[in-house]
N, C-alpha and C positions, 0 to 999 in steps of 0.2 A: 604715847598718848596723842593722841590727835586734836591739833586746833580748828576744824572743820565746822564750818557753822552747820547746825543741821538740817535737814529737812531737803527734798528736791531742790534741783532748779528755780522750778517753777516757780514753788512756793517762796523760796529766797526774793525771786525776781516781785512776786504781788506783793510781799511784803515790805520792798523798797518800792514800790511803784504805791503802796499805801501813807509809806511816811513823805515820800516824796507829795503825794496829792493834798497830805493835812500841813504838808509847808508851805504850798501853793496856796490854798483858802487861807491858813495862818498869815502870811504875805499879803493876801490880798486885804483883810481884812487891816492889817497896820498900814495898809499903804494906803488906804484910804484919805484919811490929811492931806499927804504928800498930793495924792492924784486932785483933791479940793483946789490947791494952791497952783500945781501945776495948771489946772483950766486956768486959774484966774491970771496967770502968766501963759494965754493961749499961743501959740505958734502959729503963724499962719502957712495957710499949706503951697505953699511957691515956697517957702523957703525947707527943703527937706532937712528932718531930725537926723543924725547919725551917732552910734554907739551904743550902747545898754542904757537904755531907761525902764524906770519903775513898770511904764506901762506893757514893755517887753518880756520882762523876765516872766511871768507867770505863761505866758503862750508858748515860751520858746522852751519851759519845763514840759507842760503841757505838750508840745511836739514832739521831746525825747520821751516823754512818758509813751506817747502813740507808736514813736520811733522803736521802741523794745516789744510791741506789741505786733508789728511787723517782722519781726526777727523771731521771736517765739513761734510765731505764726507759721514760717519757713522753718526753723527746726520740726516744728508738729509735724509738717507733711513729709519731713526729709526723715523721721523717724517710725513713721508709719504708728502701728496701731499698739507697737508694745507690746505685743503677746493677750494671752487673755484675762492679765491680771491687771496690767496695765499699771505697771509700778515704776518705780522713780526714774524720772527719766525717759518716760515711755513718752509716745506723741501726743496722747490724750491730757495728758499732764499740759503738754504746752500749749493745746490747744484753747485749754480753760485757759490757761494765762494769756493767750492772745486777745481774747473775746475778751477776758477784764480788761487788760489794759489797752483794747479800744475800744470799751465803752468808758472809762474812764477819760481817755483823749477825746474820744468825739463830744462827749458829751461839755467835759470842761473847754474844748475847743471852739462847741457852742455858744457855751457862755461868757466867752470872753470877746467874739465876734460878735453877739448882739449887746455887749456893753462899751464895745470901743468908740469913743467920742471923735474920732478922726477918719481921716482913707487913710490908704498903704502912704507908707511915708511920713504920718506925723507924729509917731514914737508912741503910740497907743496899742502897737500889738495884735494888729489887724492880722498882719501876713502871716505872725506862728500860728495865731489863733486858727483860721484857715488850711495850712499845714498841717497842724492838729487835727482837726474835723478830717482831711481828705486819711491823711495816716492812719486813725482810729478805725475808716470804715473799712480800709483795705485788711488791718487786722484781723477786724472783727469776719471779714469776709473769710479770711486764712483760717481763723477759728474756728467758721463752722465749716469749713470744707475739711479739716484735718477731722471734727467729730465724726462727718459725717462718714468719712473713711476707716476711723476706728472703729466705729458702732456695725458698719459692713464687715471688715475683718472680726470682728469678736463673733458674726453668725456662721462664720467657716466652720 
């Protein structure tokens, strides 16, 4: 009997890149308080933040989240088109997963760059946030260049 979760790769991988994003918003939304108080004990920026803070984590998820969506991106092209079924494991498979999980990164990477109260360095999560946005588009770019290689191969 096999303990094998099922489903592709890929699917495996959106499906952790979905719970991981509803932990990210979940997060975000209870840290809210925390981030209240933190302003109200503001840091001034001459003196740099160091370590994980609150306003960290969700960007530097948010950059592995874009960070796996580069890597899918590179297997999609390293696997080419999959044949013409395009089944588990095939490149089209990972290409979809590239292109979600940098639209998921660029986008949440967005949003946390236009919500950070500080610059780089005052523990608000500037630099993932950014990280994430650049990571996501290189994805998202690996993703359509692996379709657009699959969809040319399926017309052979």
């Amino acid at each position: 009997m096999s303990t094998r979760t099922p489903g592709t790769p890929a699917r495996r991988v959106l499906a952790t890149t979905a719970a991981a994003s509803t932990a990210v918003l979940a997060g975000w939304a209870a840290a809210a308080p925390a981030a209240a108080q933190a302003a109200a004990q503001a840091v001034t920026a001459s003196t740099p933040v160091t370590g994980m803070t609150p306003g960290r984590l969700g960007p530097t998820v948010v950059a592995v989240v874009a960070l796996a969506g580069v890597v899918a991106g590179g297997l999609a092209l390293r696997r080419g088109a999959g044949g013409r079924t395009g089944g588990p494991g095939s490149g089209r498979a990972w290409a979809v997963a590239a292109v979600a999980l940098g639209l998921v990164g660029a986008g949440l990477g967005a949003f946390y760059a236009a919500t950070a109260d500080g610059g780089l360095g005052t523990g608000n999560g500037l630099g993932g946030a950014v990280v994430g946005v650049v990571l996501g588009v290189v994805a998202i770019a690996l993703g359509a260049r692996a379709l657009v290689r699959a969809r040319e191969g399926s017309r052979v």
